[in-house]
C-alpha positions as CSV (number, residue, x, y, z in Angstrom):
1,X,113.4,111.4,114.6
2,X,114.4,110.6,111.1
3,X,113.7,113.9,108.8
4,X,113.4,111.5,105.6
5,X,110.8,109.2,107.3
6,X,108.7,112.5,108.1
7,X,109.4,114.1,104.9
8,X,108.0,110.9,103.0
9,X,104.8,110.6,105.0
10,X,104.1,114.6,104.8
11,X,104.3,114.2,101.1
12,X,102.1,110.5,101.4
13,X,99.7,112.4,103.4
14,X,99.4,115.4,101.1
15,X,99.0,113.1,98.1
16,X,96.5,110.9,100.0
17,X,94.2,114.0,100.8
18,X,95.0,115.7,97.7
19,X,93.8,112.5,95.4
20,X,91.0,110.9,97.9
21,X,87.4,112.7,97.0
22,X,87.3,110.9,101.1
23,X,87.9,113.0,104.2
24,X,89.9,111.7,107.3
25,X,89.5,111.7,110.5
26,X,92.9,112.1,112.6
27,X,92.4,108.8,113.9
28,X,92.0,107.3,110.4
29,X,95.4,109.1,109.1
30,X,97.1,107.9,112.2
31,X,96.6,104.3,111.6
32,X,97.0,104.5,107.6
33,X,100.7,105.9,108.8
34,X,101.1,103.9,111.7
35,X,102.1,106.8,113.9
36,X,100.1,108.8,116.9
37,X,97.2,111.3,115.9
38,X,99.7,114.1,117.8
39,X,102.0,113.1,114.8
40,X,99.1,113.3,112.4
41,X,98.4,117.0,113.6
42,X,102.2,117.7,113.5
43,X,101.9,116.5,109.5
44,X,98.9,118.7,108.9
45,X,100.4,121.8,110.6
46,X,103.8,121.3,108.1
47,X,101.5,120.7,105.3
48,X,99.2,123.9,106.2
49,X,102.2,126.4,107.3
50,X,105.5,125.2,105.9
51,X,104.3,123.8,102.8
52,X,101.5,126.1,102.3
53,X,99.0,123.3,101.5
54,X,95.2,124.3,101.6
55,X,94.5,121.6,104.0
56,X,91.0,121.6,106.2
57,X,89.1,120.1,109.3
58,X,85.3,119.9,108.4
59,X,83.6,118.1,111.1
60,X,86.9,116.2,112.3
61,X,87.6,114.8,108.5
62,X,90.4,116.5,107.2
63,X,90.5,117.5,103.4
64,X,92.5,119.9,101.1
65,X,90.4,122.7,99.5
66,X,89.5,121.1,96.0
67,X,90.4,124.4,94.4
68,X,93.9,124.5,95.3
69,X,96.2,123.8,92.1
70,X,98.4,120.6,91.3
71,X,101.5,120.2,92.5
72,X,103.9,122.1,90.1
73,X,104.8,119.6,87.1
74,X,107.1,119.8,84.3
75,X,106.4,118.9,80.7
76,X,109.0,118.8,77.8
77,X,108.3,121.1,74.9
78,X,106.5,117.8,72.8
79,X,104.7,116.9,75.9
80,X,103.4,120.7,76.4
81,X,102.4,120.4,72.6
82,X,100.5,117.7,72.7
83,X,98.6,119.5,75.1
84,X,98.0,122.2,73.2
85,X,96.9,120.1,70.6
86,X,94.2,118.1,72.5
87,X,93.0,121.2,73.4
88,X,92.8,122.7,70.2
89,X,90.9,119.5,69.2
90,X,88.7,119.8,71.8
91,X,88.0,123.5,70.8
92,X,87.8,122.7,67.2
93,X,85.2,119.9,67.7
94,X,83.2,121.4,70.3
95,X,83.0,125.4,68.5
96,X,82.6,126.4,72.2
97,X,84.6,128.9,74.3
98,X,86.2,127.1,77.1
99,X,87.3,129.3,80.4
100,X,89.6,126.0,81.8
101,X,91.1,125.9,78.1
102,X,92.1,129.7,78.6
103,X,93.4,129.1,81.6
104,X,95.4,126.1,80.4
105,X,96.4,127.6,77.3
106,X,97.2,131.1,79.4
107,X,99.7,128.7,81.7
108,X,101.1,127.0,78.7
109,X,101.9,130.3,76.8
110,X,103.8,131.7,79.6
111,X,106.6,128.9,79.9
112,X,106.7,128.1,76.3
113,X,109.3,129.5,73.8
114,X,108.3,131.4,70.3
115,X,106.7,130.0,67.8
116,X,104.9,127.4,69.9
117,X,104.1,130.4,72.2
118,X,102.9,132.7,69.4
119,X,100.7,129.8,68.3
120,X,99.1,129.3,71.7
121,X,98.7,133.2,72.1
122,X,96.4,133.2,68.4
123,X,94.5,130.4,69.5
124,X,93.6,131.9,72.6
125,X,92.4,134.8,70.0
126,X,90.7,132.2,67.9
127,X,88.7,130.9,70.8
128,X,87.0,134.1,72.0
129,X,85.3,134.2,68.4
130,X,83.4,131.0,69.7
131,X,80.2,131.1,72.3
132,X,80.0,130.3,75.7
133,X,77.7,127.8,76.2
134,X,77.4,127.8,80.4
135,X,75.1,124.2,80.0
136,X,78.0,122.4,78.0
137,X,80.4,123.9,80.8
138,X,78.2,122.5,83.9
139,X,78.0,119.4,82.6
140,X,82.4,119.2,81.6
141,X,82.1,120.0,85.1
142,X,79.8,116.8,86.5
143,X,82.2,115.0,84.1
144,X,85.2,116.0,85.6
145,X,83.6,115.6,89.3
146,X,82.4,111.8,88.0
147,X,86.3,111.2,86.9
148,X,88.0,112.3,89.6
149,X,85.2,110.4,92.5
150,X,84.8,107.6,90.3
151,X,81.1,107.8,89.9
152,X,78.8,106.5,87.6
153,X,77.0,109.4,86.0
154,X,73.5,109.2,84.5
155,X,72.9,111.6,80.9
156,X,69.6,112.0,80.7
157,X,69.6,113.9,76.5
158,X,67.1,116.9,77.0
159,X,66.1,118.0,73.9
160,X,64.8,114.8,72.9
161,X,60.6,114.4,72.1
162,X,60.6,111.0,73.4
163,X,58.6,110.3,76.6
164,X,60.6,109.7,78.9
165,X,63.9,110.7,77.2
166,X,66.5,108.7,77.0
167,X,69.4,108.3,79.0
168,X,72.5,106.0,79.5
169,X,74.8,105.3,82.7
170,X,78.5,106.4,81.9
171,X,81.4,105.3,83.6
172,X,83.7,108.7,83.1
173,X,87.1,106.3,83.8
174,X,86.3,103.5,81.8
């Protein structure tokens, strides 16, 4: 068998179940790739125990856990800044203490040289002066959720005194 052919569809079939918000079945895989369902369980088994991909079965759809991390990706000290900055802004606009801004800024600190580094390390000082406001959070989270299934989501604004309150139908990707 050609080792480059496999190789590409391993990493097509990690992508596809690591972007798709959709499970598989084996059968489904097998004709996206145009190969046998044996092959298809092959791929999973080198994703699951060579690569160390979080892959799953749930009822004969097969998934990667949605908590396992991004491929590793690497940013150029102006791209990691920009981060950093967006962040900030985010922060900044928001007075709110973040957790996945910690963690961000807790991965950027750690790969970036001083002074940038310094700088991320007293924000992450900065931030803990701010609340943490566990409604804003669940609803970053629906957000995110919305943006990465491409749903429509419905925000409903709570502490209004109009009967019924308002809401609007936001499309997170547009």
């Amino acid at each position: 068998m050609d080792r480059t052919r496999k190789t590409d569809r391993v990493l097509r079939l990690w992508l596809l179940l690591l972007r798709s918000p959709e499970r598989y079945s084996t059968r489904e895989l097998a004709e996206q790739f145009h190969v046998t369902t044996r092959t298809i369980y092959r791929d999973l088994e080198c994703l699951q125990y060579e690569l160390r991909v979080p892959v799953y079965d749930s009822k004969g759809k097969w998934a990667v856990d949605e908590n396992y991390y991004l491929p590793p990706i690497r940013f150029t000290t102006s791209e990691a800044l920009c981060i950093f900055l967006a962040a900030r802004l985010l922060i900044g606009f928001s007075h709110r203490y973040d957790p996945h801004i910690e963690s961000t800024f807790r991965v950027l600190s750690s790969v970036l040289q001083p002074p940038l580094g310094d700088q991320v390390e007293k924000t992450l000082q900065w931030m803990h002066k701010f609340p943490r406001d566990e409604r804003q959070l669940e609803n970053m989270a629906k957000l995110a959720e919305g943006w990465t299934t491409q749903r429509r989501l419905k925000i409903t604004t709570a502490h209004c005194r109009q009967k019924p309150p308002p809401s609007a139908s936001l499309n997170p990707t547009s």
